[in-house]
C-alpha positions as MATLAB code, in Angstrom:
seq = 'XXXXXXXXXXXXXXXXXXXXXXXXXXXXXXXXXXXXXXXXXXXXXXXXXXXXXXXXXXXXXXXXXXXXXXXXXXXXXXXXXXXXXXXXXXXXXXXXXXXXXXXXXXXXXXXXXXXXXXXXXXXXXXXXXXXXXXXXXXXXXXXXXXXXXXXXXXXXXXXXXXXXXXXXXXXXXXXXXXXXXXXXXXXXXXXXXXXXXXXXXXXXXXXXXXXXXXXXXXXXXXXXXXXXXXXXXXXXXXXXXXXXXXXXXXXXXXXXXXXXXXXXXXXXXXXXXXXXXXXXXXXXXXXXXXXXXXXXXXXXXXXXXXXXXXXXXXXXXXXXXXXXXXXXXXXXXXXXXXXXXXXXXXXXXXXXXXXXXXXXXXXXXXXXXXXXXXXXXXXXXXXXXXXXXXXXXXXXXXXXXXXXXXXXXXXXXXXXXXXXXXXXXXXXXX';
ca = [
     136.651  112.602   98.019;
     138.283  113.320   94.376;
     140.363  110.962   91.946;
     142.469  112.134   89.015;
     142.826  109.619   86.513;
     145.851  110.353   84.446;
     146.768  108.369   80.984;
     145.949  108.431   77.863;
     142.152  108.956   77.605;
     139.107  108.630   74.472;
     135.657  109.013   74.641;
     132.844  109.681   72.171;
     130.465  113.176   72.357;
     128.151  112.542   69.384;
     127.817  109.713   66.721;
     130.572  109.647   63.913;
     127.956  108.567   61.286;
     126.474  111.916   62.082;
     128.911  114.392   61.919;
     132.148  115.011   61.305;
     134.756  112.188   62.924;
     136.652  114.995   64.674;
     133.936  116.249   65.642;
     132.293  112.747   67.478;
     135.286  112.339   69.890;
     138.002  113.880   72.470;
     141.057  112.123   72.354;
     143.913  113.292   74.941;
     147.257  111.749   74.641;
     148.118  112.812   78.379;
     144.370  113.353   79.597;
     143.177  113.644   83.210;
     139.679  112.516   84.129;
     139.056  114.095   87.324;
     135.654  112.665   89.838;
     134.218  113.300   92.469;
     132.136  111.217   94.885;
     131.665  108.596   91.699;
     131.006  111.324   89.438;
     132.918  113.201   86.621;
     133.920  116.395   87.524;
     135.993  117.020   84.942;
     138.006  115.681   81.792;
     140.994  117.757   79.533;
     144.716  117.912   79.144;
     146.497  116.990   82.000;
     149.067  119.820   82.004;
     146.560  122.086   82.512;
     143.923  120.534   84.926;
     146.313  118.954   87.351;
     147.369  122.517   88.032;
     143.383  123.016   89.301;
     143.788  119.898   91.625;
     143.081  120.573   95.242;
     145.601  119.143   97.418;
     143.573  116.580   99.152;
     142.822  114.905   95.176;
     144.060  111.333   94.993;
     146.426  110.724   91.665;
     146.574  107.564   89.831;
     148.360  107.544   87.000;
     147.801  104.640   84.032;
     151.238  105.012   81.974;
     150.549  101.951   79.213;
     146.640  102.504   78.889;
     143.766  103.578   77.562;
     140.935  105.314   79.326;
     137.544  105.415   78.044;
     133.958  104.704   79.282;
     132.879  101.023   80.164;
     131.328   99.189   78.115;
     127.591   98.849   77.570;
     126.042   95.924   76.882;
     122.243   96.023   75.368;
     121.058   92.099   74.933;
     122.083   89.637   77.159;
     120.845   86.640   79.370;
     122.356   86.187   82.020;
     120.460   82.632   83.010;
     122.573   81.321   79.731;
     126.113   81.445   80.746;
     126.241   77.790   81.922;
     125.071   76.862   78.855;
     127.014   78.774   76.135;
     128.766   77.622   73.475;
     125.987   74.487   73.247;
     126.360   73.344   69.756;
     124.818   72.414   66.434;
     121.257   74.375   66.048;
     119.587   77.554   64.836;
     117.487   79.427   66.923;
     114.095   77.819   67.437;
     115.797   74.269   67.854;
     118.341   75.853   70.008;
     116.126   77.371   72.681;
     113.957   74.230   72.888;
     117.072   71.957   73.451;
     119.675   74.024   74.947;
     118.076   76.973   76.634;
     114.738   76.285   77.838;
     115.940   73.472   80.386;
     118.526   75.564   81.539;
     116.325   78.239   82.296;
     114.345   75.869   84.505;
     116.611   75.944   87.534;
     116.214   79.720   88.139;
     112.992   78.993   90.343;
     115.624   78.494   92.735;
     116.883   81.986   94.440;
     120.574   80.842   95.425;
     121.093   78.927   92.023;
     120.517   82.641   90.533;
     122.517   84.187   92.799;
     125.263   82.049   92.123;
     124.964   82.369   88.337;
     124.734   86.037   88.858;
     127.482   86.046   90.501;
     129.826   84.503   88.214;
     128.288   86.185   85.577;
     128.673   89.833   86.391;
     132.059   89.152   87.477;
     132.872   88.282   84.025;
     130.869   91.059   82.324;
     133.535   93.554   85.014;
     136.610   91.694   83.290;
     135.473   91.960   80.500;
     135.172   95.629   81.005;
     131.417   95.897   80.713;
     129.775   98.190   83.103;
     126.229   98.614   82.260;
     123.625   95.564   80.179;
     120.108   95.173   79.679;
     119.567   91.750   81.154;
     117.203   88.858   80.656;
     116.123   87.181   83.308;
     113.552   83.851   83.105;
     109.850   83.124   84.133;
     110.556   83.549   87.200;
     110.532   86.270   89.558;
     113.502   84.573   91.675;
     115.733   84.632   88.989;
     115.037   88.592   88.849;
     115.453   88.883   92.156;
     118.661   87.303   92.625;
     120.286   89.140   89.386;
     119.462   92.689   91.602;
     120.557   91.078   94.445;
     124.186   90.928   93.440;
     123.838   93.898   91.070;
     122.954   96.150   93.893;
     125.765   94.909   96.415;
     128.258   95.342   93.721;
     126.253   99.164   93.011;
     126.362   98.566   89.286;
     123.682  100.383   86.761;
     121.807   97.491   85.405;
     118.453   96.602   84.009;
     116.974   93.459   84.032;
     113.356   91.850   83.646;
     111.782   88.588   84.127;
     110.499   86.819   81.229;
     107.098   86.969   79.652;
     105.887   83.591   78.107;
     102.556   82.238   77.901;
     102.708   80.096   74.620;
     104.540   77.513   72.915;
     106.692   76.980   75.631;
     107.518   74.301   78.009;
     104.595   74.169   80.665;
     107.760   74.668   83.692;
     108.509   77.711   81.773;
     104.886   79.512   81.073;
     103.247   82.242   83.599;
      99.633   83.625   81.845;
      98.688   87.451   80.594;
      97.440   87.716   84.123;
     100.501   86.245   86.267;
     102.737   87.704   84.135;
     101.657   91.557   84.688;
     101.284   90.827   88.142;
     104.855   89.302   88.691;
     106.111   91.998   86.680;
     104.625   94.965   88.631;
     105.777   93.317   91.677;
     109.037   93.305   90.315;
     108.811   97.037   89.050;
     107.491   98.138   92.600;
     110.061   96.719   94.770;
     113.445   97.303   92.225;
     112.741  100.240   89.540;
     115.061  102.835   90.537;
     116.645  101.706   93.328;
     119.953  102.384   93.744;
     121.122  101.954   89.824;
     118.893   99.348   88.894;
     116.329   99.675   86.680;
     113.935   97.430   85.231;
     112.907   96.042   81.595;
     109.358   94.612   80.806;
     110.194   91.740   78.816;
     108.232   89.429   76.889;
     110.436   86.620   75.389;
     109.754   87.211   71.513;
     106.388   87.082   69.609;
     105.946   83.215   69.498;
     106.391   82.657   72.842;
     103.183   85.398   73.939;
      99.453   85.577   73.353;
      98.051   89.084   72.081;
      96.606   88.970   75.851;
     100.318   88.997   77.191;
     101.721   91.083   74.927;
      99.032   93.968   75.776;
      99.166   93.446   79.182;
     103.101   94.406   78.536;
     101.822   97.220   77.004;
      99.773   98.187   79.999;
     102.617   98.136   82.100;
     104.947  100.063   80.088;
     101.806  103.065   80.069;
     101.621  102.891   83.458;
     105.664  102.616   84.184;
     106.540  104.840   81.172;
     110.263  105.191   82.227;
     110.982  101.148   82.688;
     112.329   99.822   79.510;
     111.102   97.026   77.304;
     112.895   94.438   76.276;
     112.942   91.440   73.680;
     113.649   89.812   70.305;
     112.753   91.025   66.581;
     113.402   89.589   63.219;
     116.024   87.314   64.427;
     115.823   84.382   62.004;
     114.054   83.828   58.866;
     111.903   80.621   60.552;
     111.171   82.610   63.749;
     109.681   85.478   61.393;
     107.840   83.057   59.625;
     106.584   81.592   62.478;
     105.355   85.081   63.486;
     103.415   85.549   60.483;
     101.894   82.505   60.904;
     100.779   82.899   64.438;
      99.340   86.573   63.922;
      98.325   86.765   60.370;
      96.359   89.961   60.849;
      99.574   91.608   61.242;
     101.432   93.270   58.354;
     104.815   92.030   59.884;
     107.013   91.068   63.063;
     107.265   94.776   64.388;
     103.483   95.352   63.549;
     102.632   92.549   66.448;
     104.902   94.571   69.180;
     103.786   98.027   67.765;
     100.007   97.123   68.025;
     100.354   96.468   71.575;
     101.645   99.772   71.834;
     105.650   98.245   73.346;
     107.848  100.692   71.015;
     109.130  103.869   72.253;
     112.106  105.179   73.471;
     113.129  102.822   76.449;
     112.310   99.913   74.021;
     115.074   98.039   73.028;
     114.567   95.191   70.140;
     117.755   92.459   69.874;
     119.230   91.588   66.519;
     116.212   93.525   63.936;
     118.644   91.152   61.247;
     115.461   90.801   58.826;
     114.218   93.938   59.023;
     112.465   95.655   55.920;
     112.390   99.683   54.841;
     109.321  100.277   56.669;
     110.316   98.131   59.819;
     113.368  100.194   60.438;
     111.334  103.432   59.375;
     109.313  103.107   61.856;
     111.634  101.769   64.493;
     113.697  105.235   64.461;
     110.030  107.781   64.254;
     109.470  105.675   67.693;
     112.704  106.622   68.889;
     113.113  102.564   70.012;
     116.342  100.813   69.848;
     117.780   97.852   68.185;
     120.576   95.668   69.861;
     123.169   94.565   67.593;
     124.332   91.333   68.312;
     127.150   89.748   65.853;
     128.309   87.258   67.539;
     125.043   85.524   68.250;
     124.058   86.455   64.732;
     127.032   84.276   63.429;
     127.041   81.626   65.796;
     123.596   80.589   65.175;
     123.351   81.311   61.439;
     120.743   83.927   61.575;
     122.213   86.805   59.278;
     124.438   89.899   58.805;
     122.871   92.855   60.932;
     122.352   95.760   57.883;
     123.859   98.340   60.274;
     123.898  100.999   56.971;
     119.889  100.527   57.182;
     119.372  101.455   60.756;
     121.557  104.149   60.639;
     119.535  105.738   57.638;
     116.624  105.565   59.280;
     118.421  107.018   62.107;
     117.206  104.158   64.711;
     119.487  103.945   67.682;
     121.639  100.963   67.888;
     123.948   99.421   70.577;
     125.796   95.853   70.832;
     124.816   93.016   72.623;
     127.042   90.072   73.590;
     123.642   87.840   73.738;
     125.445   85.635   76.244;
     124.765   82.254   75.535;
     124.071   82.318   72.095;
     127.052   85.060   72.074;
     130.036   82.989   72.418;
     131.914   85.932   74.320;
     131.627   88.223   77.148;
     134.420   90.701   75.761;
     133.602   93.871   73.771;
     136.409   93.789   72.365;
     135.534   90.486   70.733;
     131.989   91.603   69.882;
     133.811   94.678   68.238;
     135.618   91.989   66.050;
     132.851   89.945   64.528;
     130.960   93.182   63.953;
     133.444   94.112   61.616;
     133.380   90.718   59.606;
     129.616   90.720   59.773;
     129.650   94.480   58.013;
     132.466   92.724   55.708;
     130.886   90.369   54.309;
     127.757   92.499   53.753;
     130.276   94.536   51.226;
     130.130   97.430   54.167;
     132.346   99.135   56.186;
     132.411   99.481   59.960;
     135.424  102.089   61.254;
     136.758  101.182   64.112;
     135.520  104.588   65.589;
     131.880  103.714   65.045;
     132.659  100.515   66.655;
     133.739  101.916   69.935;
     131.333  104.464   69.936;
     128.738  101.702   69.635;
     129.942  100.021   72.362;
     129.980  103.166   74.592;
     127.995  105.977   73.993;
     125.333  104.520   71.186;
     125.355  102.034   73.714;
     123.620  104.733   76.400;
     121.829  106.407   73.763;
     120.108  103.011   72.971;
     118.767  102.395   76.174;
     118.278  106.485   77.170;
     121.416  106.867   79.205;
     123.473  109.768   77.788;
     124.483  111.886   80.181;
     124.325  109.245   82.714;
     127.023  106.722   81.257;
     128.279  106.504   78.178;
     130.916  109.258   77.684;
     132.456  111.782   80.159;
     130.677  114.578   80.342;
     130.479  116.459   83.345;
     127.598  114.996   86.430;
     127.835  111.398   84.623;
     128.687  108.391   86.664;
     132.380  107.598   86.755;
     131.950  103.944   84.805;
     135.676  103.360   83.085;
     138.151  101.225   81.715;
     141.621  101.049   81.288;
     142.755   99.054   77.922;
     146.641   97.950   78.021;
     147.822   97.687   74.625;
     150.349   95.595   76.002;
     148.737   92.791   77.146;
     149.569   90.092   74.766;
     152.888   90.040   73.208;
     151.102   89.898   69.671;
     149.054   92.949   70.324;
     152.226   94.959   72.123;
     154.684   93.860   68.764;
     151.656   94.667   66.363;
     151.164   97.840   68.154;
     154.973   99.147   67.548;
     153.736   99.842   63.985;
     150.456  102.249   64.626;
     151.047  105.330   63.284;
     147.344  106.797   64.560;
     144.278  106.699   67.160;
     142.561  104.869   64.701;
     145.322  102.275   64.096;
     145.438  101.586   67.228;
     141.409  101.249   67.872;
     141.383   98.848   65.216;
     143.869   96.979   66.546;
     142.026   96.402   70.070;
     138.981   95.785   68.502;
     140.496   92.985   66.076;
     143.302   91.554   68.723;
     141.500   92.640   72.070;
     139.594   90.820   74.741;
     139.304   90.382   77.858;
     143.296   90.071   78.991;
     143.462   93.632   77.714;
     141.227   95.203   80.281;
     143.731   95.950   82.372;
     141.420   97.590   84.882;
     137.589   98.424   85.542;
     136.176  100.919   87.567;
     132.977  101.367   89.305;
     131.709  105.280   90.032;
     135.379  106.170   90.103;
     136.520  102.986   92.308;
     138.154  100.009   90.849;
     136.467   96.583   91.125;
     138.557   94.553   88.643;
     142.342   94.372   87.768;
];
C-alpha cells in the first residue's frame, strides 16, 4: 500500500562541511514524502507530486511539523538505563562502581527483555530509529535486545561484550568463549530481518591481545558485521592503555594491530585523539561516535570535531546511555554545541542535524538504507512540532529562516517535541 506524508519536510544529501550548504540539503516548505510498502518512493513539492498520487494512496497531512529522517544513534548501552545519571566519578571509577554490577543481572533473559523493552521505547520517543547497541558478557542479554528489536522490526545492531581482563570475575568470558559466543550470536541474528550485529570488545583494558585478535578473526571471517567499542575516552584510561601494551605506539595502534578498523568499525568518543590517530582513522574508512553528553558528564573532554573532519573520518552522535544523561537528539544536539563552544569552534546547526541523520548512516555504512530520503531507503521518520512547549512555540514567532529554526530545536528541543515517529512508513509513537 502507499502513504503520502505531507508537511513541511528536511533532509540532508551530502555533508555540509563538504560542500556547499545549499548544496548538503532539500528543504520543502509544503513537501510530500511519498512510500511504499515501508519504502521511499518518492520526496518533492507537494503541489506537484500529489497530482502523481494514485487514488488508492493514503494522505496524512502534518500541518505544525517537521519531517525529516529518524534519528541515528551510534554508541549506546542499552544494559545502562537503570543506572543513569549515577553520580560523582570519571570513567574508570564509574564503570567499576556504577556499571559493572548493573551489568551483572543481564545473565537473566527476561530481566533483558524487560530493560529492552523500556529502553527502545524511549529511544522511539525520543525519535531515534536506528543505534549501535552494547550489550554485556552475556549472550542473553544479546539475545533479548533482538528479541524486542525484531518484534518491533526496527534496524538495529547490537553485540555482546568482549572482556577477559581487569574485570569483575561475574563479568569475564576468555579469547576462546568469547569468539565462540560471538559467532553464535552472528550465526543465528546477522541479517535477519533489520538486525545486524557488532563484534564488540569492551575497550583495550578490559581485553588480552588473545581476545582482541580473536575479534579480529571474526570480523575477517564476518567482514560485513560491524565492530564496536571505546577509544581515547579519558586521559587515565589512555594511560592505562599504554601501560598495559607498551609495545604499542598508542591507543588506536592496539585495535589496528589486531586488524579491528575498517569501514563497519565504529570507535566511541576518539576525545584524545592525536594527528596521526585521526589520520589513520579516516584512510581506514572507520568511524568515530561522538558522544557530548557523556563526554561532559563524566569529565572526559571536548570531542575536536574540526580534527576528524580534516582528516575526513566519519563521525556520528551517540547518546552513550548511561553515562549520556539523555535519550533525546535533540538534547545531544545541544551539548554538542557547548562542547564545540568552549573549544573556541563552531558547530551550525545544519551540521548538527546532519550528524544526527545522515553522518549518522554514513558512520555505520547505511546511506542509502536510512539516513536521508532517497529513493529505495527505508521509510524511518520523524515529525518535530515546533509547538510543543510554549517557550519553544513563543521563541519560534521570531525565526526568520530554516536555520533559525534548526537551532532553535536543537537548543530548546527534546523529547516532548517529537510529535510523532514512524517505523518503515507506519507510526509507532505519538
Amino acid at each position: 500500500m502507499k502513504k503520502a506524508y505531507r508537511g513541511e519536510l528536511l533532509h540532508f544529501i551530502a555533508d555540509p562541511a563538504k560542500v556547499a550548504l545549499i548544496d548538503s540539503y532539500q528543504y520543502f516548505e509544503d513537501g510530500l514524502l511519498v512510500i511504499e510498502n515501508g519504502l521511499v518512493v518518492q520526496v518533492g513539492e507537494a503541489d506537484l507530486l500529489l497530482k502523481k498520487l494514485s487514488n488508492d494512496t493514503e494522505l496524512i497531512h502534518y500541518p505544525h511539523g517537521l519531517i525529516m529522517p529518524g534519528f541515528i544513534d551510534t554508541h549506546v548501552h542499552y544494559p545502562q538505563t537503570e543506572m543513569i545519571a549515577s553520580y560523582g566519578e570519571q570513567l574508570l571509577q564509574w564503570l567499576e562502581n556504577y556499571t559493572f554490577p548493573a551489568e551483572r543481572e543481564f545473565s537473566d533473559l527476561e530481566h533483558g527483555k524487560r530493560v529492552a523493552e523500556f529502553f527502545l521505547t524511549q529511544l522511539l520517543a525520543a525519535g531515534t530509529t536506528t543505534a549501535l547497541v552494547f550489550g554485556t558478557v552475556h549472550k542473553a542479554s544479546v539475545d533479548a535486545f533482538f528479541t524486542i528489536a525484531q518484534q518491533k522490526k526496527l534496524r538495529m545492531i547490537c553485540g555482546k561484550v568482549l572482556m577477559d581482563q581487569n574485570c569483575p570475575d561475574y563479568l569475564s568470558d576468555t579469547a576462546a568463549s568469547g569468539y565462540a559466543d560471538s559467532k553464535a550470536l552472528i550465526e543465528k541474528w546477522h541479517q535477519v530481518d533489520r538486525l545486524q550485529y557488532a563484534i564488540t570488545p569492551r575497550f583495550a583494558p578490559t581485553c588480552s591481545k588473545a581476545q582482541l585478535d580473536k575479534a579480529g578473526e571474526l570480523l575477517a571471517q564476518y567482514p560485513d558485521v560491524y565492530l564496536h567499542t571505546h577509544l581515547c575516552e579519558n586521559k587515565d584510561e589512555i594511560a592505562w592503555v599504554a601501560e598495559l601494551f607498551p609495545e604499542n605506539t598508542g591507543y588506536l595502534d592496539v585495535y589496528d594491530k589486531s586488524k579491528l578498523l575498517g569501514r563497519r568499525s565504529v570507535f566511541a568518543h576518539g576525545v584524545h585523539l592525536h594527528d596521526s590517530e585521526c589520520q589513520r582513522l579516516g584512510e581506514t574508512n572507520s568511524a568515530i561516535a561522538f558522544c557530548p553528553s557523556s563526554n561532559l558528564f563524566l569529565g572526559s573532554g571536548l570531542f575536536n570535531l574540526q580534527q576528524a573532519q580534516q582528516f575526513d573520518v566519519n563521525v556520528g552522535f551517540g547518546s552513550d546511555i548511561g553515562a549520556g544523561t539523555t535519550f533525546s537528539m535533540l538534547s545531544t544536539l545541544n551539548e554538542g554545541y557547548k562542547t564545540q563552544q568552549l573549544r573556541g569552534d563552531k558547530l551550525s546547526p545544519f551540521q548538527s542535524f546532519y550528524l544526527a541523520t545522515l553522518g549518522g548512516a554514513i558512520a555505520l555504512d547505511l546511506e542509502g538504507t536510512i539516513g536521508n530520503f532517497t529513493k529505495g531507503a527505508e521509510a524511518d521518520f520523524i515529525v518535530l512540532d515546533y509547538t510543543a512547549t510554549p517557550l519553544m512555540a513563543r521563541r519560534m514567532q521570531h525565526c526568520k529562516t530554516l536555520t533559525e529554526k534548526l537551532f532553535i530545536l536543537s537548543m530548546l528541543g527534546d523529547e516532548r517535541h517529537v510529535l510523532a515517529t514512524h517505523i518503515m512508513g507506519e507510526k509507532v509513537t505519538e
